[in-house]
C-alpha positions as CSV (number, residue, x, y, z in Angstrom):
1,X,126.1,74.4,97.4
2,X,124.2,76.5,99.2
3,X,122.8,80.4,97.7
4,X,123.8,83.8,99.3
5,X,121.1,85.9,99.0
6,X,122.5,88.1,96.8
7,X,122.4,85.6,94.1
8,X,118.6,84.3,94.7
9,X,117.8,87.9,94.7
10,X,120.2,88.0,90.9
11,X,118.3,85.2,90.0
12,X,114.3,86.4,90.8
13,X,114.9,89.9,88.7
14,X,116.3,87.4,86.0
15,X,113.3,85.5,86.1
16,X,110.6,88.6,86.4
17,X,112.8,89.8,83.1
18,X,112.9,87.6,81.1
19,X,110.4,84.7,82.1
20,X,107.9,87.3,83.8
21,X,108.0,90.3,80.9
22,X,108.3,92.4,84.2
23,X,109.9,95.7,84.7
24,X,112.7,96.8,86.8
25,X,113.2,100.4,87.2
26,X,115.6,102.6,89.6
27,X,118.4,104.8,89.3
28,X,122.2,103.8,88.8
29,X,121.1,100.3,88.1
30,X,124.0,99.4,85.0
31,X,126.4,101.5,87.3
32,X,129.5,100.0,88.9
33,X,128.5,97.1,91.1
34,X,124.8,96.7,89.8
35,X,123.6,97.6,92.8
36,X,125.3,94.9,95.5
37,X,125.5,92.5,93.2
38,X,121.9,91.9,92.7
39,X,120.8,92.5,89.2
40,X,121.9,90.9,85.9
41,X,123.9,92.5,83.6
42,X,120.7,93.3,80.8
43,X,119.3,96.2,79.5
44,X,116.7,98.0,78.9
45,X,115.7,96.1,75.7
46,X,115.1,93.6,78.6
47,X,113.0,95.6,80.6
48,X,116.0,97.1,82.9
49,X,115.5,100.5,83.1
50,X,117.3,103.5,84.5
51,X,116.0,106.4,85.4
52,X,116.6,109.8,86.0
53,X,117.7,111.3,89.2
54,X,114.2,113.4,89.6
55,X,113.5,110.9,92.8
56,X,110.4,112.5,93.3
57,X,108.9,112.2,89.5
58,X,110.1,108.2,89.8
59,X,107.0,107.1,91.4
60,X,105.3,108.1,89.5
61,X,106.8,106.3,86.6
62,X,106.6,103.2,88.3
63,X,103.0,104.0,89.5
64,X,101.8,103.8,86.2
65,X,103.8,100.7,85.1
66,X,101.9,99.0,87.9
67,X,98.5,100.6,86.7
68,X,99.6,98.6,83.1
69,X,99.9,95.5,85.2
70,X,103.6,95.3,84.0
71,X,104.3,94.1,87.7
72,X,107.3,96.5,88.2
73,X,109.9,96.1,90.2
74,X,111.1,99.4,91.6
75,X,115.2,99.5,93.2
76,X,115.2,102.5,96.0
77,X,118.9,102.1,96.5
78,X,119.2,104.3,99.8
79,X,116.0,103.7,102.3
80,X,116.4,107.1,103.0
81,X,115.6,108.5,99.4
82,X,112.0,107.0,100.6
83,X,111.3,110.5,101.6
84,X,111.7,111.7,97.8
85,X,110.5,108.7,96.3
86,X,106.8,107.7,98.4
87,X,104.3,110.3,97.4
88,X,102.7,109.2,94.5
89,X,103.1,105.2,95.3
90,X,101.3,106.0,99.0
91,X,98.8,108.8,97.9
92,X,98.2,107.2,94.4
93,X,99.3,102.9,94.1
94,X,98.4,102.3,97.6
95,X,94.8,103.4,97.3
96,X,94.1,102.5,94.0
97,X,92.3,99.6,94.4
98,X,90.2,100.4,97.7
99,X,88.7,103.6,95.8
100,X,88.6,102.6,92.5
101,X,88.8,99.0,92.4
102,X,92.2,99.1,90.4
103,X,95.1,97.3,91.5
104,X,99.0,98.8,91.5
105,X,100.9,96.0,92.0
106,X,104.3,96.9,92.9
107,X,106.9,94.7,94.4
108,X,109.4,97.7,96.2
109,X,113.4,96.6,96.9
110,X,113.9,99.1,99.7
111,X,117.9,99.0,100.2
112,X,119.1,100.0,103.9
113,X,122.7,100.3,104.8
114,X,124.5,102.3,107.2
115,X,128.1,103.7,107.7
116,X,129.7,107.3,106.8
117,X,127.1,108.0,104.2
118,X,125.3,110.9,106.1
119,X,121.9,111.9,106.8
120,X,119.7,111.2,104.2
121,X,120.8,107.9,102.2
122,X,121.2,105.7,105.4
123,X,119.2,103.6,107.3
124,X,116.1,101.8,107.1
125,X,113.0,104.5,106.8
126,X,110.4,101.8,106.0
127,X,108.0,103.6,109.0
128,X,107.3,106.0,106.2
129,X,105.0,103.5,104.4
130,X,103.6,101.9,107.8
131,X,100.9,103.8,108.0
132,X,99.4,104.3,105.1
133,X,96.0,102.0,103.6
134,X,96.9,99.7,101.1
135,X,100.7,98.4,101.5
136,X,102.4,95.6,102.8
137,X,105.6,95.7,104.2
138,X,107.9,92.7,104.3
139,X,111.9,92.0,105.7
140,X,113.3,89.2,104.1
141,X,116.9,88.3,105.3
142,X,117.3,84.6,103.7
143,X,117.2,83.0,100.8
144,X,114.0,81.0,101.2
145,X,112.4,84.2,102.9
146,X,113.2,86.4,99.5
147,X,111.4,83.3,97.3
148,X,108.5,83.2,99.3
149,X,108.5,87.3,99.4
150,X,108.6,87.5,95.0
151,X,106.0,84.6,95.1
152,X,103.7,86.3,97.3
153,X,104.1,89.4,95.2
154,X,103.0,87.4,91.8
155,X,99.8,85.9,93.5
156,X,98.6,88.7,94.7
157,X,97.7,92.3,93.9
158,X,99.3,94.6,96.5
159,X,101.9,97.2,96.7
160,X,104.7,95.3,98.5
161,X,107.7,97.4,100.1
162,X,110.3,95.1,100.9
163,X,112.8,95.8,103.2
164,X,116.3,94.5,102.4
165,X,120.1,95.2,103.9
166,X,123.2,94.9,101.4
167,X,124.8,92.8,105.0
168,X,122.6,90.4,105.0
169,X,123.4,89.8,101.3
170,X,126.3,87.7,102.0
171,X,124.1,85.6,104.1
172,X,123.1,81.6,103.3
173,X,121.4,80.0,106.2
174,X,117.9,80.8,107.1
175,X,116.9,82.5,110.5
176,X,114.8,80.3,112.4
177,X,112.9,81.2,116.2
178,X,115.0,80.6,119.5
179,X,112.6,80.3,122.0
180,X,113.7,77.8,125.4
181,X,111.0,76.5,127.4
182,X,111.4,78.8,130.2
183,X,112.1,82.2,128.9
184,X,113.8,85.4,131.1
185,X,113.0,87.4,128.0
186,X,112.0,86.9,124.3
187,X,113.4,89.3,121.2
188,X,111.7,90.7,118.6
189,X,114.2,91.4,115.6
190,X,113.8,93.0,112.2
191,X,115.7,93.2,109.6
192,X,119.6,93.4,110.2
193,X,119.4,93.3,114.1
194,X,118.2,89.7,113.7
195,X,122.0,88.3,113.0
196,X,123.4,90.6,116.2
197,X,120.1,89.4,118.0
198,X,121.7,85.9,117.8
199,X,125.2,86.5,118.6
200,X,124.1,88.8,122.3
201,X,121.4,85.8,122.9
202,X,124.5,83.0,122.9
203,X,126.8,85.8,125.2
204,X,123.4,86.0,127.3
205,X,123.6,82.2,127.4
206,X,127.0,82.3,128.7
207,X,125.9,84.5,131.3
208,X,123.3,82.9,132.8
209,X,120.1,84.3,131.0
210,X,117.7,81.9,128.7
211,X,116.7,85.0,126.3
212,X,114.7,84.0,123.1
213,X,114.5,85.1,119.7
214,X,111.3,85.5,117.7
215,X,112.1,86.7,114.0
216,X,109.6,89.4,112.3
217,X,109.4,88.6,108.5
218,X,105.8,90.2,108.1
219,X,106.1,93.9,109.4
220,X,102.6,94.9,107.9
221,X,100.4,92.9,108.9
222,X,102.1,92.0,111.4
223,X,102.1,88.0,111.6
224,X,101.9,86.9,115.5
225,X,102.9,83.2,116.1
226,X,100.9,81.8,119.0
227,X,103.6,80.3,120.6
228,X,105.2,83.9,120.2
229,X,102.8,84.8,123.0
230,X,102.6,81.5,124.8
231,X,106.2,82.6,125.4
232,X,106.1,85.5,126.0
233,X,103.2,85.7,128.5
234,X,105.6,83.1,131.1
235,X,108.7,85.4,130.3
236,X,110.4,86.5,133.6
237,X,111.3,90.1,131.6
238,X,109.0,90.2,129.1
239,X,110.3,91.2,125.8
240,X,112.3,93.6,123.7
241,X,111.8,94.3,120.4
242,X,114.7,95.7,118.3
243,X,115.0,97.5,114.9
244,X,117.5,99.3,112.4
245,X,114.7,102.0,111.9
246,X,113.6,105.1,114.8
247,X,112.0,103.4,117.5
248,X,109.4,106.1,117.5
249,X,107.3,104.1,114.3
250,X,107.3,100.6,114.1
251,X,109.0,99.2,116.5
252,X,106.7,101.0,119.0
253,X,104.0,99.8,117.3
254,X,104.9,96.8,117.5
255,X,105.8,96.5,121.2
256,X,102.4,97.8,121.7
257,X,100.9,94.9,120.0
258,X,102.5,92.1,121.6
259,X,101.9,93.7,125.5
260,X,98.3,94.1,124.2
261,X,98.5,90.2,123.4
262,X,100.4,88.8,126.3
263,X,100.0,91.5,129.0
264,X,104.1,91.4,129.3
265,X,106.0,94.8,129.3
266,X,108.0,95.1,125.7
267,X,110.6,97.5,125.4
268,X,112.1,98.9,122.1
269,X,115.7,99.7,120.7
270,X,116.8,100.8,117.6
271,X,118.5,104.1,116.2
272,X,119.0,106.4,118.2
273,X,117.3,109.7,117.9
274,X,119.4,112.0,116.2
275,X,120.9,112.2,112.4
276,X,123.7,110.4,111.2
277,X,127.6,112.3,109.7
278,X,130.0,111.2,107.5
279,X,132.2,109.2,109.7
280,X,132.8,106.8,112.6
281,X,131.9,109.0,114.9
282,X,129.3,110.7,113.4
283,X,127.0,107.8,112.6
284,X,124.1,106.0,113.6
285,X,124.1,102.4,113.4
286,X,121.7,99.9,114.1
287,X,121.9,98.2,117.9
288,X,125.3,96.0,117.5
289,X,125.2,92.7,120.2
290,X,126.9,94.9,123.2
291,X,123.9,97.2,122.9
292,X,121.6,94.7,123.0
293,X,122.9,93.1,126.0
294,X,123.3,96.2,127.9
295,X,120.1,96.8,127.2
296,X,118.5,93.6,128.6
297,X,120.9,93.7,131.5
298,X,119.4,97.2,132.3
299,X,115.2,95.6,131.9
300,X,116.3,92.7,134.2
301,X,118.0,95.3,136.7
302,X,115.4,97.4,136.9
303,X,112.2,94.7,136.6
């Protein structure tokens, strides 16, 4: 029987624990729920530790675990306690081994979700670490994605921020390319928007439109397939890339990088520009399938 994500994730702190001697640090972690679902129920006899809620001073905490080669593994619950919680990993782990030729490995669960929880925990914020020397920045969605992110992180030395989504937890099948032979217009998801990527390309279907899906694992660096550009150099409309982060970061950057490639015009979506309440109608979610649609509906309109 197939595993939800959740549980491979359950499974790969188990292993870093107690196979690994790793460390896993973050805040709340033994609380109700244990975080999503995704931890095991040890302690920190194990190596499970909780820490306090000075978000700022936890980086640093972590930093030096990863300066002891303990290979921590550090649980930012909210993406948008990033802002508290990136100094010292970007101005200190990051840039460790280019100036002084000592690695910081530190595998990073960044945790985005979105939904009446107000400005600062929600959404994914993982443009705060794009720019900065020295980090890699991954968004696994599946099961085999998340094993090949923790074994990347164990044979090599690099801070890794990986970007997660408690809804795609739930999630067993693996997320592969949709690209036809003749394309009107190819998009780029990360993270969450993948899954609503593939519901709005099979309504697109329905209506007419051949519209392709490329799915971005590797955020920094950015990992290009060729055919990515084979395809999207013939597309009728170009392409679209789409995120659950402020267009105004990566997704931008992104889009610049494939019309540098391909010579196509790629257009952005993701969160709109403005801060998100405490309910319904106050927040600020990622594009759902009807946004997506009206949004290529508006490119082909107006190519």
């Amino acid at each position: 029987m197939a595993e939800t994500l959740r549980e491979v994730i359950k499974k790969t702190i188990s292993y870093h624990l107690k196979k690994r001697k790793g460390l896993v640090f973050g805040q709340c972690l033994t609380a109700v729920g244990w975080v999503g679902g995704t931890l095991p129920k040890l302690g920190e006899k194990d190596g499970l530790v909780d820490l306090s809620m000075a978000d700022v001073a936890n980086g640093g905490i972590v930093a030096g675990a990863g300066l002891s080669n303990r290979r921590p593994i550090y649980v930012i619950r909210y993406q948008g306690f990033n802002w508290f919680n990136a100094p010292i990993i970007l101005n200190y782990s990051c840039k460790s081994k280019e100036i002084w030729n000592t690695p910081c490995p530190i595998f990073i669960r960044g945790i985005a979700m979105e939904g009446s929880i107000g400005p600062v925990a929600g959404s994914s914020h993982y443009s705060i670490y794009y720019k900065m020397p020295g980090i890699k920045i991954i968004s696994p969605m599946t099961p085999k994605e998340y094993k090949y992110t923790y074994k990347h992180f164990m044979k090599n030395d690099d801070v890794l921020y990986v970007s997660e989504h408690r809804k795609s937890y739930d999630n067993k099948e693996e997320l592969n390319d949709i690209i036809p032979k003749k394309c009107d217009l190819i998009i780029f998801a990360i993270s969450i928007t993948r899954f609503d990527a593939l519901v709005a390309c099979n309504k697109l279907k329905k209506m007419g439109y051949n519209v392709g899906i490329a799915n971005i694992l590797w955020i920094k660096p950015f990992k290009v397939k060729s055919n990515w550009i084979k395809k999207l150099s013939k597309a009728k409309y170009g392409g679209l890339v789409i995120d659950d982060d402020y267009t105004s970061g990566i997704a931008e950057s992104i889009a610049y990088k494939l019309m540098h490639l391909s010579n196509k015009k790629v257009s952005t979506l993701g969160l709109k520009d403005r801060s998100a309440g405490f309910s319904k109608k106050t927040d600020n979610l990622p594009p759902k399938p009807k946004d997506i649609i009206k949004k290529i509906l508006d490119i082909i309109k107006n190519n």
